[in-house]
Residue, then its C-alpha position, 0 to 999 in steps of 0.5 A: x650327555x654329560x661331561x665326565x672329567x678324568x684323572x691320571x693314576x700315575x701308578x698304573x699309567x692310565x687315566x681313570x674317572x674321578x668317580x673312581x676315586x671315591x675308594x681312595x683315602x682323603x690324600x690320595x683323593x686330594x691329590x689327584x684334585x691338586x694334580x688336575x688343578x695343576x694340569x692343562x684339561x681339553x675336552x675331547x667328544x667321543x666319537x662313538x658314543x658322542x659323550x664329552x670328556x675332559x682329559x687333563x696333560x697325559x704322560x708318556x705311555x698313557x691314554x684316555x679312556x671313554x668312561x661310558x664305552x671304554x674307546x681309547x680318545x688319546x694317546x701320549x707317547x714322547x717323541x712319536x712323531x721322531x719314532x713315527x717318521x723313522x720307522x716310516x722311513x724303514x718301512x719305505x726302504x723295505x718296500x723298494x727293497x721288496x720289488x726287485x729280487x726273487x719273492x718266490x720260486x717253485x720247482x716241480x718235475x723238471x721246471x722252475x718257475x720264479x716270481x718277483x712282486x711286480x713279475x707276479x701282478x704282470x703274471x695275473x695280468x697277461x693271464x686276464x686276471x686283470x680284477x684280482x691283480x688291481x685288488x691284489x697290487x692296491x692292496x698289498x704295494x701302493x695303497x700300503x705306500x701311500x699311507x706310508x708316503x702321507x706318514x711321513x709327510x705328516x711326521x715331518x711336517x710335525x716335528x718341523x712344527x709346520x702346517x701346510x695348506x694340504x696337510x688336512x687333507x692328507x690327514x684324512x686321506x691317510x685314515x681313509x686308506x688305513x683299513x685299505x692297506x692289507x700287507x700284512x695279510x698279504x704275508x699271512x696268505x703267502x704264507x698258507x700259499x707256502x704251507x698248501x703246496x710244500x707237499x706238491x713241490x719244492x719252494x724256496x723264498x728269495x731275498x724280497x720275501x724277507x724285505x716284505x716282512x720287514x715291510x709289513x713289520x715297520x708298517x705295524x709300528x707306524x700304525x701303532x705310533x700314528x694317534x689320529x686324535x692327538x694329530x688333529x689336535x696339532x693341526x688345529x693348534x690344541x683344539x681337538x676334533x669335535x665330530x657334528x652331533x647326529x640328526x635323525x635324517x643322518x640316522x636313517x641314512x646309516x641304517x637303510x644303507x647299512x641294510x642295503x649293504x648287508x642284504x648285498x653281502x648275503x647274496x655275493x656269498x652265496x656265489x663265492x661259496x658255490x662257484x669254484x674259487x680256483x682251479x688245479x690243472x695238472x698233467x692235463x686235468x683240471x680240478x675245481x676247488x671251493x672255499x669249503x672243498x680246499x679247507x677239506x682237503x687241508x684238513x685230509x692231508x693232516x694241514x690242521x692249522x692252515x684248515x682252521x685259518x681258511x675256514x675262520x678267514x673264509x666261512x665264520x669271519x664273513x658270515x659272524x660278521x654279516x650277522x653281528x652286523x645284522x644284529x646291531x642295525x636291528x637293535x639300533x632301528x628298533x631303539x633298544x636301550x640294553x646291552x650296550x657295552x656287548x654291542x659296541x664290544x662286537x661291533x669293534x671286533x666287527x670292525x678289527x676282523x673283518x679285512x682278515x678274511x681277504x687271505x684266501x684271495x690273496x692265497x688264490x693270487x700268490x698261487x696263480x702268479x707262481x704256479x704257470x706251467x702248462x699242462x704239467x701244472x697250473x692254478x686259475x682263479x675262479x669266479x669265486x675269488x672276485x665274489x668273496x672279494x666282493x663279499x669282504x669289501x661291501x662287509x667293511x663298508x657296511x661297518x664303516x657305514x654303521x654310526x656306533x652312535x646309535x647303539x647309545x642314542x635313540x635316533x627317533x629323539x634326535x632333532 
């Protein structure tokens, strides 16, 4: 594809194509030609579209947009890696602080039960739920302390301006672990877990609630300072990342895998919805309950808002998201040339969406880690929990397995 240059509007703090710059006067125009005279350009591939793009020095707060499917290439902003390695610091300090107090406690008919976050994994554990405390104790502490640990590694690393032999592949263990790091859904679950069983008993939060909240808080802000693009550029010395062009055998591969993870998903469904994802006991009687069967109950005891969050999460995130999926593996194998910038539009909301749905896991965990009471009351997981585990997990590879590329080249022409 052609290379399309760019030129910074100073006005609006953004970068925009020199093509639309033909609707300004003759002195802003040569003004902006003056300005890329002055500025250092890189050219920069975009890495869902694969069009080349040259970008000239950014100012604090801009970014460069890919003019042909609107993907952010780069960003500035001053001092990030000083704001990154402090709030990864905070973010760090938060999480130890999180493990060692009161998380919750629930009192119900006479009996008090509290749960620290580590008390909580050992209470699926001892209960046989090894699966859903390994998913739940990666996903929420040590992965999420991981990308933290390889930030901050990487900040200091930066700001020291040094670049160690393993610094490439921290880098890219980071971005691996990036959409695997799920504390902030954790939270909203425990939150929903709080909401659902008000009514059945008293619950208070303890103090490593509030550092977990800090946790997930700090966590956002280093995602939102960390640009990998411009880091990649630093650890190659200005040269920004070049990603390989497509061949039709790379093609091929992404489509049929993609298939075969959707055709996966679409069977894995059809167990977490039927099975029971989790079972009430109380007094004795067990009662099971399905995705669909809680979000019901929810809403008949007037819980709205939390019966539309489960049934988002739960039910229209996986199923839009298997056919939107579905949808751009097909048009991409059949080579069609329309509608490109709706498809990479749902692709990325494919992509931004499809982890949320992991709340009714977590929900089921926090639920089960604090209600252990015998026959008074009790929850167990179901063997829905770890199919719609499944189904969330095989969906997220499934877009990762998608090469966005293809929504703009026709793999068939590719050498």
């Amino acid at each position: 594809m052609p290379a399309i240059s760019y030129a910074v509007d100073s006005k609006n703090q953004r970068v925009i194509p020199l093509g639309c710059y033909l609707s300004y006067n003759e002195h802003t125009k040569s003004g902006v030609q003056k300005h890329m005279a002055e500025s250092n350009t890189l050219s920069i591939v975009c890495e869902q579209c694969h069009t080349q793009v040259h970008i000239p020095a950014l100012a604090h707060r801009q970014r460069a947009v890919c003019p042909v499917c609107n993907h952010t290439l780069i960003s500035h902003r001053d001092g990030a890696s000083e704001k990154l390695l402090a709030y990864t610091f905070s973010a760090l300090i938060f999480l130890l602080l999180s493990l060692p107090f009161n998380f919750l406690t629930f009192k119900a008919s006479g009996q008090k039960h509290s749960i620290d976050l580590p008390t909580g994994i050992t209470v699926l554990i001892e209960n046989d739920y090894l699966s859903l405390a390994i998913i739940t104790s990666l996903a929420t502490l040590l992965l999420p302390g991981m990308v933290l640990g390889g930030l901050l590694l990487l900040s200091l690393a930066q700001i020291q301006n040094r670049r160690p032999f393993y610094l490439p592949r921290l880098y890219k263990l980071v971005k691996a672990l990036l959409p695997w790091s799920m504390a902030e859904i954790f939270l909203v679950g425990t939150l929903v877990s709080l909401i659902k069983i008000t009514e059945l008993a008293d619950v208070s939060i303890g103090l490593s609630f509030y550092a977990f909240v800090g946790f997930s808080a700090f966590t956002a802000l280093c995602i939102s300072q960390f640009d990998p693009t411009r880091y990649a550029m630093w650890m190659s010395q200005g040269q920004p990342p070049q990603p390989k062009p497509l061949c039709e055998a790379q093609a091929q591969e992404s489509i049929q895998r993609t298939w075969a993870l959707l055709i996966t998903a679409c069977i894995l469904y059809i167990p977490a919805n039927v099975l029971p994802i989790m079972y009430t006991e109380f007094f004795g009687q067990e009662t099971p309950n399905t995705i669909i069967g809680g979000v019901i109950s929810l809403w008949e005891s007037g819980s709205y808002p939390v019966a539309i969050i489960i049934l988002v999460a739960s039910v229209v995130v996986p199923v839009a998201k298997i056919i939107i999926l579905a949808w751009l593996n097909f048009s991409v194998q059949r080579e069609k040339t329309t509608s490109k910038q709706l498809r990479i539009r749902y692709y990325r909301i494919t992509e931004a969406i499809g982890r949320w749905s992991m709340i009714d896991v977590f929900v089921v965990a926090v639920l089960v880690s604090l209600i252990q009471m015998g026959n008074t009351m009790s929850i167990y997981p179901g063997q829905a929990a770890l199919a719609f585990c499944a189904v969330v997990f095989v969906t997220m590879i499934a877009a990762m397995t998608f090469d966005s590329r293809l929504i703009w080249q026709q793999w068939k022409q590719l050498p």
